[in-house]
PQR file with spaces between the fields and no chain letter, atoms N, CA, C, O and H, PARSE charges and radii, in Angstrom:
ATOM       1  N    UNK     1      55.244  -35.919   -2.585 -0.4000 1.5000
ATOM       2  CA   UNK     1      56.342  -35.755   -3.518 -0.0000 2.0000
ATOM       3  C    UNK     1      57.211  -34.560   -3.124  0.5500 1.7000
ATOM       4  O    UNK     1      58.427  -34.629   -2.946 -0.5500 1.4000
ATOM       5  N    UNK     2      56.623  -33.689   -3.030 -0.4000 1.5000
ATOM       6  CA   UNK     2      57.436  -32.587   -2.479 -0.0000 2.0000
ATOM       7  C    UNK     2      58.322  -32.631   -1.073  0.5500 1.7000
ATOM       8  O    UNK     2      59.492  -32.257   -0.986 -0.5500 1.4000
ATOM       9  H    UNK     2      55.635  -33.633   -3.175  0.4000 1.0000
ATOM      10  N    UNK     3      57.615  -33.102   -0.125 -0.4000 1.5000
ATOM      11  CA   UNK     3      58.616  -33.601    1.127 -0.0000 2.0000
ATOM      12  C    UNK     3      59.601  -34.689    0.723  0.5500 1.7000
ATOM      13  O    UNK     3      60.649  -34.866    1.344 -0.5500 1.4000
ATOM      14  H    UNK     3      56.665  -33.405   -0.196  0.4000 1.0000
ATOM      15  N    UNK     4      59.246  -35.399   -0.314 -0.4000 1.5000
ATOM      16  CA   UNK     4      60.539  -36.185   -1.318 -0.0000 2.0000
ATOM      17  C    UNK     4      62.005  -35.291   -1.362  0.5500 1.7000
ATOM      18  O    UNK     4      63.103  -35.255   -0.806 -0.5500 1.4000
ATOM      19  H    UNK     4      58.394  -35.255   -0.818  0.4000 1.0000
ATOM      20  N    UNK     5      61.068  -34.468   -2.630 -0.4000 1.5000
ATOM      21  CA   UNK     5      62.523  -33.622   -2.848 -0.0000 2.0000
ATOM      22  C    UNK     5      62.809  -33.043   -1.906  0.5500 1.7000
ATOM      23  O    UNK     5      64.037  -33.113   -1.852 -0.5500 1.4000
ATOM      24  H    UNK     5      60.176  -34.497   -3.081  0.4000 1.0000
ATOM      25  N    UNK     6      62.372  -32.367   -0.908 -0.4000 1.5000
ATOM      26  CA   UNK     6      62.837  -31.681    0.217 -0.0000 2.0000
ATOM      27  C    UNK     6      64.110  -32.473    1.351  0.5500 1.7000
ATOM      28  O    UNK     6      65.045  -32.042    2.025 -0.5500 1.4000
ATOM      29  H    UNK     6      61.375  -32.310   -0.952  0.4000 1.0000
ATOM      30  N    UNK     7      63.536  -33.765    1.100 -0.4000 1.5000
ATOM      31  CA   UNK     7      64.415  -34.536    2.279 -0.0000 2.0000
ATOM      32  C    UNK     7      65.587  -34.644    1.269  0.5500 1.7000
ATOM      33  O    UNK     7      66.608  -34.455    1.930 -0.5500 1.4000
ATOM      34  H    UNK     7      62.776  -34.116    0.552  0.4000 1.0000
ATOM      35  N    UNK     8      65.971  -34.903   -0.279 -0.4000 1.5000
ATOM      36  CA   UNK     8      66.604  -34.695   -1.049 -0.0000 2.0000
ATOM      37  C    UNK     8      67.539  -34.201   -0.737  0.5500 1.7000
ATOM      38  O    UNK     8      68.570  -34.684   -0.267 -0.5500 1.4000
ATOM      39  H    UNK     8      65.142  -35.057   -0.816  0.4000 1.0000
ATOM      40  N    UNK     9      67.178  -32.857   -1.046 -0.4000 1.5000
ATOM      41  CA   UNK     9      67.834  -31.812   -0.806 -0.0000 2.0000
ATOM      42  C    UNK     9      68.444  -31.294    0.319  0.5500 1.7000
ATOM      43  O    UNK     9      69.343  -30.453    0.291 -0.5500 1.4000
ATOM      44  H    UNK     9      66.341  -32.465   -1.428  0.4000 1.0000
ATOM      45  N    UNK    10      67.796  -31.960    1.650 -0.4000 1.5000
ATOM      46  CA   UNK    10      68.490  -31.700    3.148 -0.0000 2.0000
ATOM      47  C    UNK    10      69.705  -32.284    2.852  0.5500 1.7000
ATOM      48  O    UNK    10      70.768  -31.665    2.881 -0.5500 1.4000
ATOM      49  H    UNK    10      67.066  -32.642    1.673  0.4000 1.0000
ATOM      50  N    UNK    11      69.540  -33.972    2.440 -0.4000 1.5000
ATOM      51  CA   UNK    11      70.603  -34.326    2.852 -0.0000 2.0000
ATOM      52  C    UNK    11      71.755  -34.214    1.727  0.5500 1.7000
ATOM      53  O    UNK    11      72.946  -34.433    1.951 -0.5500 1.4000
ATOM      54  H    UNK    11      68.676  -34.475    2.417  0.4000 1.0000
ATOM      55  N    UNK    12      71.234  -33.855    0.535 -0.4000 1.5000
ATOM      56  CA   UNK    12      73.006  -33.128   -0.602 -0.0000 2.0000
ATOM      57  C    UNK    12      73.319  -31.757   -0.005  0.5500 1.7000
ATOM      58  O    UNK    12      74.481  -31.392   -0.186 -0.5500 1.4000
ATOM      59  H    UNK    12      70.267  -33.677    0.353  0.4000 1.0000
ATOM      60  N    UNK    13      72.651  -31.054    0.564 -0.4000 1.5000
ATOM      61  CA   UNK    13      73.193  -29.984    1.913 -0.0000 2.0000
ATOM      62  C    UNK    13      74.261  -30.396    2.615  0.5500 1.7000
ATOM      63  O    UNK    13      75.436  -30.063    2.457 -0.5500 1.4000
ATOM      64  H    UNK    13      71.707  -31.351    0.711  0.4000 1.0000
ATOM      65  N    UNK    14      73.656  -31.358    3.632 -0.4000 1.5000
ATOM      66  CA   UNK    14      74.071  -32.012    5.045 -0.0000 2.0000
ATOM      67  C    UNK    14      75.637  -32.760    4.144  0.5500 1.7000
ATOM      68  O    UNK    14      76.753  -32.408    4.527 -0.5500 1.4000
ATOM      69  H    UNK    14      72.702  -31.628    3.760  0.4000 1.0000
ATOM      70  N    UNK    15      75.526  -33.473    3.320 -0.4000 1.5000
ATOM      71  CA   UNK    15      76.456  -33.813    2.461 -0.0000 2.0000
ATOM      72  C    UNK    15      77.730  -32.167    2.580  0.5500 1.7000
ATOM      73  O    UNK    15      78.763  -32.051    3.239 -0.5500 1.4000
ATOM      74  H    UNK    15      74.619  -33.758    3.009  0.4000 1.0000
ATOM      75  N    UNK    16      77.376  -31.652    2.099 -0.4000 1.5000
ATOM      76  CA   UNK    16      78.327  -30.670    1.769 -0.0000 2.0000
ATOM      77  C    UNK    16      79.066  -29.816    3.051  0.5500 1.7000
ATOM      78  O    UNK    16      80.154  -29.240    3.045 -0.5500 1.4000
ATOM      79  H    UNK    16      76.536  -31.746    1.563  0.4000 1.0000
ATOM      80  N    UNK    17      78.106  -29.943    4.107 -0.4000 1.5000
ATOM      81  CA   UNK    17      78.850  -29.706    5.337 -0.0000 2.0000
ATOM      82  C    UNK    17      79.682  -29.961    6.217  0.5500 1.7000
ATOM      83  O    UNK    17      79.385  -30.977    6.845 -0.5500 1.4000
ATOM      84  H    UNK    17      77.222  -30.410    4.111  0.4000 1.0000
ATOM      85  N    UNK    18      80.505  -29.525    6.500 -0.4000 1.5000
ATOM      86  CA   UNK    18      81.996  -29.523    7.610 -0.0000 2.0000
ATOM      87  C    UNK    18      81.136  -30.460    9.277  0.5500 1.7000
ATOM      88  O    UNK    18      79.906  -30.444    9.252 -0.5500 1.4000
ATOM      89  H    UNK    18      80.746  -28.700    5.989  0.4000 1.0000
ATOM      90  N    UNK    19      81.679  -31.043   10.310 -0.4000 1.5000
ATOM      91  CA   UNK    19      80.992  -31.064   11.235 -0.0000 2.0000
ATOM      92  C    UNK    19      80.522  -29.971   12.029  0.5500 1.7000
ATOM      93  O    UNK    19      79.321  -29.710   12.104 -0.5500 1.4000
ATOM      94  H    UNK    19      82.679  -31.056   10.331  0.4000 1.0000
ATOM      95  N    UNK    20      81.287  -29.409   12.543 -0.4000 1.5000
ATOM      96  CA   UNK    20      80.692  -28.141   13.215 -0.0000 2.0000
ATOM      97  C    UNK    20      79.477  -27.557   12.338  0.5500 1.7000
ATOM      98  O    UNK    20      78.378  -27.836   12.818 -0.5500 1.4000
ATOM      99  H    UNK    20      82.262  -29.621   12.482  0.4000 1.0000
ATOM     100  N    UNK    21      79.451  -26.868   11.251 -0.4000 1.5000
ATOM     101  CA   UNK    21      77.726  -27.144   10.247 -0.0000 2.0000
ATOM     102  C    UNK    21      76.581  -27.943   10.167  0.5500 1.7000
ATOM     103  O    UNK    21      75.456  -27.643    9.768 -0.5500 1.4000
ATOM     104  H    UNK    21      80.344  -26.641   10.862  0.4000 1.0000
ATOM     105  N    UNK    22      76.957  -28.857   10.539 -0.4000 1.5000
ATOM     106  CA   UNK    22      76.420  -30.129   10.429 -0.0000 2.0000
ATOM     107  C    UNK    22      75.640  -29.805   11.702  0.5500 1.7000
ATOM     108  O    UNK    22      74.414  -29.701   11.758 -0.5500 1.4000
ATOM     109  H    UNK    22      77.871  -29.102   10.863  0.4000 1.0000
ATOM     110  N    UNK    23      76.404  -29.672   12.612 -0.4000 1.5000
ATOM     111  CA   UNK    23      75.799  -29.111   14.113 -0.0000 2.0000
ATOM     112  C    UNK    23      74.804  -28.294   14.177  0.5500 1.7000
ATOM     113  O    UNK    23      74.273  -28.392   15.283 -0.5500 1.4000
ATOM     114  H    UNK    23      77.400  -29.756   12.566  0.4000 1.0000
ATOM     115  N    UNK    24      74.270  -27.488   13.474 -0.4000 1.5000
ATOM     116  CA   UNK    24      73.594  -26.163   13.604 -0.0000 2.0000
ATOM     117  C    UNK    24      72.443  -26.102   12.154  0.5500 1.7000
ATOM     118  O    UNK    24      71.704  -25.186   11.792 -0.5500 1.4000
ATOM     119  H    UNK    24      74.702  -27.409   12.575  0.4000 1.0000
ATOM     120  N    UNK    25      72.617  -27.146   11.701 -0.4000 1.5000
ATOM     121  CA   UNK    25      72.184  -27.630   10.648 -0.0000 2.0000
ATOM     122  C    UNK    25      71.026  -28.078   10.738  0.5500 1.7000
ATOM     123  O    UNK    25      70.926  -29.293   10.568 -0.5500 1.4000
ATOM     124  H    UNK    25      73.217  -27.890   11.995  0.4000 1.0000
ATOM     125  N    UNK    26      69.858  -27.356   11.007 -0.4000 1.5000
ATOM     126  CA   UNK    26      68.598  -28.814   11.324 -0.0000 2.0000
ATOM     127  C    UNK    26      68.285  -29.850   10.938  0.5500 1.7000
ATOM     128  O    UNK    26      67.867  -29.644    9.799 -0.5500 1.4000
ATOM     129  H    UNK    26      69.939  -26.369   11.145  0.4000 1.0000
ATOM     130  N    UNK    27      68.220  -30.780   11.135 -0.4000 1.5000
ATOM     131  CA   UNK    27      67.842  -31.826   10.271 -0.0000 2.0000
ATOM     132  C    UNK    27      66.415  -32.473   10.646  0.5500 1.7000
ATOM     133  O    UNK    27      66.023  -33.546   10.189 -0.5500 1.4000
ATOM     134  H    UNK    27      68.560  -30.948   12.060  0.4000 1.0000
ATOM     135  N    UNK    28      65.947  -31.945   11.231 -0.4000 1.5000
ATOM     136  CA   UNK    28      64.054  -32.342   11.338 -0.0000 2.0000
ATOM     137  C    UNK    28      63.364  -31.480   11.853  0.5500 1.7000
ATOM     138  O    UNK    28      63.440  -30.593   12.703 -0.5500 1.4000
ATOM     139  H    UNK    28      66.265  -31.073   11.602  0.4000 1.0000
ATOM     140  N    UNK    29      62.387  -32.099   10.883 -0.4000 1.5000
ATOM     141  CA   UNK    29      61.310  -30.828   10.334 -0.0000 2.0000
ATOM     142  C    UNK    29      60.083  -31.427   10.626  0.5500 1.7000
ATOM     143  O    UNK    29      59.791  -32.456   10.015 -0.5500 1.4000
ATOM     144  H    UNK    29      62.325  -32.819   10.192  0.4000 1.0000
ATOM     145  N    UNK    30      59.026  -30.792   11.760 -0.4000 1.5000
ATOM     146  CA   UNK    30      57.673  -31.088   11.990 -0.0000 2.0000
ATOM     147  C    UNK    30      57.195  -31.873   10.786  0.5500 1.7000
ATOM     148  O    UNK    30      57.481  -31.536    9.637 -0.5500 1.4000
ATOM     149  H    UNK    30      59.262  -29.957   12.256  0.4000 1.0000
ATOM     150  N    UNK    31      56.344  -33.095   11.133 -0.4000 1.5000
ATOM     151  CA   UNK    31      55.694  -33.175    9.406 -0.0000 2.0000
ATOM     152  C    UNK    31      54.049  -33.331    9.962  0.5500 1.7000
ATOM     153  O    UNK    31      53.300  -34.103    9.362 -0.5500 1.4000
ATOM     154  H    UNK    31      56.111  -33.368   12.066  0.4000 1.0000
ATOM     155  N    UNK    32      53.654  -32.697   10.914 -0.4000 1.5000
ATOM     156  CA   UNK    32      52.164  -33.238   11.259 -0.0000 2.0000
ATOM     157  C    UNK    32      51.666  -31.781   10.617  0.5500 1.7000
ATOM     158  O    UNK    32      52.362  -30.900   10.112 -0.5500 1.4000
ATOM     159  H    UNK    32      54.262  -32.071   11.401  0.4000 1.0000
ATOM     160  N    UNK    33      49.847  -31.844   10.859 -0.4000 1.5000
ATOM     161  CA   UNK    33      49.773  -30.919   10.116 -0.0000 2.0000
ATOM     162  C    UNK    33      49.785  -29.602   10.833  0.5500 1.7000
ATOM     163  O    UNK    33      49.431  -28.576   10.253 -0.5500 1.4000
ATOM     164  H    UNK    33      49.282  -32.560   11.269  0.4000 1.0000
ATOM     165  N    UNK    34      50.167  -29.607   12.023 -0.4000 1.5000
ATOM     166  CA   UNK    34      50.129  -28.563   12.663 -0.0000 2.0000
ATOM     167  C    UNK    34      51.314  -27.411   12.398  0.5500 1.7000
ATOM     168  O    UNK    34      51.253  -26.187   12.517 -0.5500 1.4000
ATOM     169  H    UNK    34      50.455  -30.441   12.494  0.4000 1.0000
ATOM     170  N    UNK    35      52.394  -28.265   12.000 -0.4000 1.5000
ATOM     171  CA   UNK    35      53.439  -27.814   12.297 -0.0000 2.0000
ATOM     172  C    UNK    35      53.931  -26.829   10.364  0.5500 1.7000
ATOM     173  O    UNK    35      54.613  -27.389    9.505 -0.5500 1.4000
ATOM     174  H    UNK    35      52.443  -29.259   11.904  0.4000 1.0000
ATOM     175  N    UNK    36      53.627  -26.093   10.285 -0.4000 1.5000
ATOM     176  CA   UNK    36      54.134  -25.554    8.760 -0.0000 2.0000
ATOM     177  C    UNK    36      55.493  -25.649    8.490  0.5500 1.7000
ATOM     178  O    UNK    36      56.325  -25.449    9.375 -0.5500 1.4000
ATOM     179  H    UNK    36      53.073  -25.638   10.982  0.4000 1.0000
ATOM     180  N    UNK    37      55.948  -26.083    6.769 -0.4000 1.5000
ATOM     181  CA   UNK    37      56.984  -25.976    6.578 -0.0000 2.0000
ATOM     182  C    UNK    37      58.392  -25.191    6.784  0.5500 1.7000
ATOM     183  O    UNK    37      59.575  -25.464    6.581 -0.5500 1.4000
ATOM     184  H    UNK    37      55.272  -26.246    6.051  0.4000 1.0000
ATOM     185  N    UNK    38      57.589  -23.954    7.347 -0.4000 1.5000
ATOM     186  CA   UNK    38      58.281  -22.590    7.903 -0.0000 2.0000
ATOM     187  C    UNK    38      59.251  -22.875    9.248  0.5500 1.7000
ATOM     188  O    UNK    38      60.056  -22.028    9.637 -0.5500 1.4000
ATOM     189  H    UNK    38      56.628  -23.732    7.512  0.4000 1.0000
ATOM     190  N    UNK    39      59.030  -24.463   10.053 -0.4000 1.5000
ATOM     191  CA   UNK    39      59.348  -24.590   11.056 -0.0000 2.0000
ATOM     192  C    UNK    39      61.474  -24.389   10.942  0.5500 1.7000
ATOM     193  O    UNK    39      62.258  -23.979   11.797 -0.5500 1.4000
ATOM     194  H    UNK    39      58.377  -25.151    9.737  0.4000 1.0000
ATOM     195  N    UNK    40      61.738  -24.916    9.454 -0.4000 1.5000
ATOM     196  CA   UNK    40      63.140  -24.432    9.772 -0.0000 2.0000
ATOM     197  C    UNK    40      63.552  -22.954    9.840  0.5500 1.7000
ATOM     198  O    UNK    40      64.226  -22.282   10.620 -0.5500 1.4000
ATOM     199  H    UNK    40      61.101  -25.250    8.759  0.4000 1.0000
ATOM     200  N    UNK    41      62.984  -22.761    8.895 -0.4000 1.5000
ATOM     201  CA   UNK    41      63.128  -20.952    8.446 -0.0000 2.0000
ATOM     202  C    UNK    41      62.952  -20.106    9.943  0.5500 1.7000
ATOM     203  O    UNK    41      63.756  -19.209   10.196 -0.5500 1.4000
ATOM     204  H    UNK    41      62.436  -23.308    8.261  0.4000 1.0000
ATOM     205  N    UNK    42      61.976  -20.406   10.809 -0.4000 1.5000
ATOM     206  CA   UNK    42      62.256  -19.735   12.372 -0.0000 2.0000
ATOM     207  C    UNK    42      63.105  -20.505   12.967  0.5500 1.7000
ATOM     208  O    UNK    42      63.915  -19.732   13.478 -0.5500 1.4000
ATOM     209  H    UNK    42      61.322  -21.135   10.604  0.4000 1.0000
ATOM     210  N    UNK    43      63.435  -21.683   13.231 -0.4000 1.5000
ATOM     211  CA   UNK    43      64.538  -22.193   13.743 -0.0000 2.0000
ATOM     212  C    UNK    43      66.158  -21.453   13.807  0.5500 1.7000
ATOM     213  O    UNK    43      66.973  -21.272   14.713 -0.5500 1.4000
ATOM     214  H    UNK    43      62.776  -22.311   12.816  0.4000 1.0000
ATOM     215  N    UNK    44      66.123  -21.183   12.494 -0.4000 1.5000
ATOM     216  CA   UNK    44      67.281  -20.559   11.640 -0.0000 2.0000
ATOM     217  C    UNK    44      67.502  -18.807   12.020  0.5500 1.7000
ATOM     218  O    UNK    44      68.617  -18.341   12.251 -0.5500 1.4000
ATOM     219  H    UNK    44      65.462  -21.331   11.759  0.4000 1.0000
ATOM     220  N    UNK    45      66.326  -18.043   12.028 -0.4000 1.5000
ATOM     221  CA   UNK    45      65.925  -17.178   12.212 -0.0000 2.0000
ATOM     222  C    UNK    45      66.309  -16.790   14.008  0.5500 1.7000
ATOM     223  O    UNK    45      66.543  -15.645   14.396 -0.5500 1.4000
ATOM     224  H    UNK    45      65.420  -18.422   11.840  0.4000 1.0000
ATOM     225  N    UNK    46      66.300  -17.836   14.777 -0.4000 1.5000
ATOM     226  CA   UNK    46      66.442  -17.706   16.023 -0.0000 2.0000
ATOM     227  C    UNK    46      67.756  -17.780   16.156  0.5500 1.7000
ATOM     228  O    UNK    46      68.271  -16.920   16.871 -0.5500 1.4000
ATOM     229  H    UNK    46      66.110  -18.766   14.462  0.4000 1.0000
ATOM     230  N    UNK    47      68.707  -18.885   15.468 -0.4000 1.5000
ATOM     231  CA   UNK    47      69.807  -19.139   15.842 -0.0000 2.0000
ATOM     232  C    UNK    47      70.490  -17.789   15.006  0.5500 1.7000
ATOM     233  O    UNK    47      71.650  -17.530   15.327 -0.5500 1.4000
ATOM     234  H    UNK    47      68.288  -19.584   14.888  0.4000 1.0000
ATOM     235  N    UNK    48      69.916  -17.001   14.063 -0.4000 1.5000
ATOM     236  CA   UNK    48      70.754  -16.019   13.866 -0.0000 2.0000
ATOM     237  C    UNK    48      70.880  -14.923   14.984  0.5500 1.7000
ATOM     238  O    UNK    48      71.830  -14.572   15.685 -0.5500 1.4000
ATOM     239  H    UNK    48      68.973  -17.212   13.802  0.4000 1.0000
ATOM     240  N    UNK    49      69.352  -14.444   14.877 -0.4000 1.5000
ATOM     241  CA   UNK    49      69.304  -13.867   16.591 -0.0000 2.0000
ATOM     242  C    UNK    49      69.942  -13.963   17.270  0.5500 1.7000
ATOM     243  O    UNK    49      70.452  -12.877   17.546 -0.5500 1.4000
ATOM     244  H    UNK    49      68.581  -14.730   14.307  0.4000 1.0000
ATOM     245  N    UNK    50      70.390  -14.943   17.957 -0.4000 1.5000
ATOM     246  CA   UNK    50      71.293  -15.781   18.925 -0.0000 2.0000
ATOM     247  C    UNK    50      72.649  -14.795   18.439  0.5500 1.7000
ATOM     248  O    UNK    50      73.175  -13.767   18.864 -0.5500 1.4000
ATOM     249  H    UNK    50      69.975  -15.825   17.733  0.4000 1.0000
ATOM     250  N    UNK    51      72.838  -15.577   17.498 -0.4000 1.5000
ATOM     251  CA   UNK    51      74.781  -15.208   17.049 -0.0000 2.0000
ATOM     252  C    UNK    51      74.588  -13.484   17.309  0.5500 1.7000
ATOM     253  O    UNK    51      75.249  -12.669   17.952 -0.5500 1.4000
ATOM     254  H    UNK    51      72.411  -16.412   17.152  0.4000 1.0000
ATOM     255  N    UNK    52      73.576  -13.397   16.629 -0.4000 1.5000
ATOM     256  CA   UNK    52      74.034  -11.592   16.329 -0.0000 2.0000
ATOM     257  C    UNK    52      73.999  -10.931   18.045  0.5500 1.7000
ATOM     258  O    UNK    52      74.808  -10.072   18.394 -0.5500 1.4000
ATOM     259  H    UNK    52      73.039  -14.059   16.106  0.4000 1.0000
ATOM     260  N    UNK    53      73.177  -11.365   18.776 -0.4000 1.5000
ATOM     261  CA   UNK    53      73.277  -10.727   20.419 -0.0000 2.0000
ATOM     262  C    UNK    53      74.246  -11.618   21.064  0.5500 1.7000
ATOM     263  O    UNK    53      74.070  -11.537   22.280 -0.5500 1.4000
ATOM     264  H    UNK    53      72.520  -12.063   18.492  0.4000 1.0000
ATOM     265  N    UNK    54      75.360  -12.575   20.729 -0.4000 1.5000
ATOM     266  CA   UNK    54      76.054  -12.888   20.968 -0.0000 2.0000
ATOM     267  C    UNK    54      77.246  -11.782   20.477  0.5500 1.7000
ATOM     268  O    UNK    54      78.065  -11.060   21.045 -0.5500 1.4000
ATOM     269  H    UNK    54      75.503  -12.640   19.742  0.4000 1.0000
ATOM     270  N    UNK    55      76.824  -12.103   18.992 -0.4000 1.5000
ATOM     271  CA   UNK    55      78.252  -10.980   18.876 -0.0000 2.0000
ATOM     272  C    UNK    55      78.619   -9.655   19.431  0.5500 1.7000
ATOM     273  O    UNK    55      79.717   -9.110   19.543 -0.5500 1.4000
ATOM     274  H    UNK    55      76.158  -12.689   18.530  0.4000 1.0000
ATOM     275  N    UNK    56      77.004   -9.144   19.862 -0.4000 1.5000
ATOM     276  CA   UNK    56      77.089   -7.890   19.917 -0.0000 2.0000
ATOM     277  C    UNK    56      77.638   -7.626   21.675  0.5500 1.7000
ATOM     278  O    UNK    56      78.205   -6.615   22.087 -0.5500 1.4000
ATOM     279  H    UNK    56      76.112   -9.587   19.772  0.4000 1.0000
ATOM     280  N    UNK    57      77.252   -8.905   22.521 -0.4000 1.5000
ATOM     281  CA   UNK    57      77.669   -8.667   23.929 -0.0000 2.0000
ATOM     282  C    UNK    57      79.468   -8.783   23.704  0.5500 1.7000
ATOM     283  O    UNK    57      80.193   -8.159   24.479 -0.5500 1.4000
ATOM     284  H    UNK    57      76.791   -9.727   22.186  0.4000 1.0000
ATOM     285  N    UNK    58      80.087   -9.658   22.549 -0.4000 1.5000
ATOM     286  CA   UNK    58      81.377   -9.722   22.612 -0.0000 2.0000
ATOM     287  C    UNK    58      82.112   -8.616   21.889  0.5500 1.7000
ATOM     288  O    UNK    58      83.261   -8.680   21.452 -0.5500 1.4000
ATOM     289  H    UNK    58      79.499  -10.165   21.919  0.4000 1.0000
ATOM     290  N    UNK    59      80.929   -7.163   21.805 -0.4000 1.5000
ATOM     291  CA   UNK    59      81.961   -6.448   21.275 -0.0000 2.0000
ATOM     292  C    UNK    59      81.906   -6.096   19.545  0.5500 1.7000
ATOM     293  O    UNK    59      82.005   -4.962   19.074 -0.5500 1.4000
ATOM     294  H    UNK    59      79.996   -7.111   22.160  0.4000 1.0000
ATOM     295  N    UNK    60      81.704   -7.505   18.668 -0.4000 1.5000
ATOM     296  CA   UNK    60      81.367   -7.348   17.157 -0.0000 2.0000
ATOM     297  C    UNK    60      80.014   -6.382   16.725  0.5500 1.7000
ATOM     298  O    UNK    60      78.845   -6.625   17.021 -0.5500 1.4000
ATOM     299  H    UNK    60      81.624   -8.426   19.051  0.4000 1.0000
ATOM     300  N    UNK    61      80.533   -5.198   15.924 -0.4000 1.5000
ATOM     301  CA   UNK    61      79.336   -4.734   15.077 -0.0000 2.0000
ATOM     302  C    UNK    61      78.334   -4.954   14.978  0.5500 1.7000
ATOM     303  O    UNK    61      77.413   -4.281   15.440 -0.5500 1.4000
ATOM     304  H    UNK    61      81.483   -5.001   15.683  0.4000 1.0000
ATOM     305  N    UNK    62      78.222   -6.183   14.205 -0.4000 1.5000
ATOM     306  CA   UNK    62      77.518   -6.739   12.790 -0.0000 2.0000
ATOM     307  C    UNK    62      76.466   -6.410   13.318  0.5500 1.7000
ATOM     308  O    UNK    62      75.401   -6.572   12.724 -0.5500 1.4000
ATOM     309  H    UNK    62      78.970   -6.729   13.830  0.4000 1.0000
Protein backbone atom coordinates (compact mmCIF):
# COMPACT_ATOMS: atom_id res chain seq x y z
CA UNK A 1 0.00 0.00 0.00
CA UNK A 2 2.50 2.36 0.69
CA UNK A 3 4.57 1.92 -2.62
CA UNK A 4 0.79 2.63 -3.88
CA UNK A 5 0.76 5.98 -2.61
CA UNK A 6 4.27 6.57 -3.36
CA UNK A 7 3.97 5.81 -7.13
CA UNK A 8 0.87 8.27 -6.59
CA UNK A 9 2.56 10.77 -5.70
CA UNK A 10 5.64 10.43 -8.23
CA UNK A 11 3.52 10.78 -10.84
CA UNK A 12 1.09 14.17 -9.54
CA UNK A 13 4.89 15.44 -9.18
CA UNK A 14 6.04 14.31 -12.66
CA UNK A 15 2.53 15.86 -13.64
CA UNK A 16 3.52 19.24 -12.43
CA UNK A 17 6.83 19.35 -14.16
CA UNK A 18 8.21 21.45 -17.12
CA UNK A 19 10.34 18.96 -19.52
CA UNK A 20 13.68 19.84 -18.71
CA UNK A 21 12.41 18.69 -14.76
CA UNK A 22 11.02 15.97 -15.90
CA UNK A 23 14.63 15.16 -17.02
CA UNK A 24 16.33 15.10 -13.71
CA UNK A 25 13.36 13.86 -12.12
CA UNK A 26 13.80 10.17 -11.18
CA UNK A 27 11.32 8.17 -11.96
CA UNK A 28 12.49 4.59 -10.71
CA UNK A 29 13.04 3.44 -7.68
CA UNK A 30 14.80 -0.03 -6.70
CA UNK A 31 11.86 -2.15 -5.37
CA UNK A 32 13.88 -5.46 -4.45
CA UNK A 33 14.73 -5.86 -1.06
CA UNK A 34 18.07 -4.89 -1.28
CA UNK A 35 17.67 -1.73 -2.51
CA UNK A 36 16.08 0.89 0.44
CA UNK A 37 13.63 3.47 -0.20
CA UNK A 38 16.46 6.04 0.35
CA UNK A 39 17.60 5.08 -3.24
CA UNK A 40 16.05 8.52 -4.57
CA UNK A 41 17.05 10.71 -1.73
CA UNK A 42 21.02 9.75 -2.72
CA UNK A 43 20.28 9.93 -6.26
CA UNK A 44 19.12 13.52 -5.66
CA UNK A 45 21.78 14.14 -3.19
CA UNK A 46 24.40 13.37 -5.94
CA UNK A 47 22.86 15.35 -8.61
CA UNK A 48 22.97 18.27 -6.17
CA UNK A 49 26.63 17.63 -5.59
CA UNK A 50 27.03 17.65 -9.18
CA UNK A 51 25.30 21.21 -9.77
CA UNK A 52 26.98 22.74 -6.77
CA UNK A 53 30.85 21.64 -8.13
CA UNK A 54 29.55 22.58 -11.31
CA UNK A 55 28.65 25.88 -10.24
CA UNK A 56 31.49 26.38 -8.31
CA UNK A 57 34.11 25.48 -11.37
CA UNK A 58 31.83 28.20 -13.36
CA UNK A 59 32.60 30.77 -10.98
CA UNK A 60 28.91 30.77 -8.86
CA UNK A 61 29.14 31.04 -4.97
CA UNK A 62 26.45 29.02 -3.85
Amino acid sequence: MTMAIYDQSKGRIRAMLNDEQKKKYSADVPRDDLAPAQADLKHWMGLQESKRRQDQAEGDPK
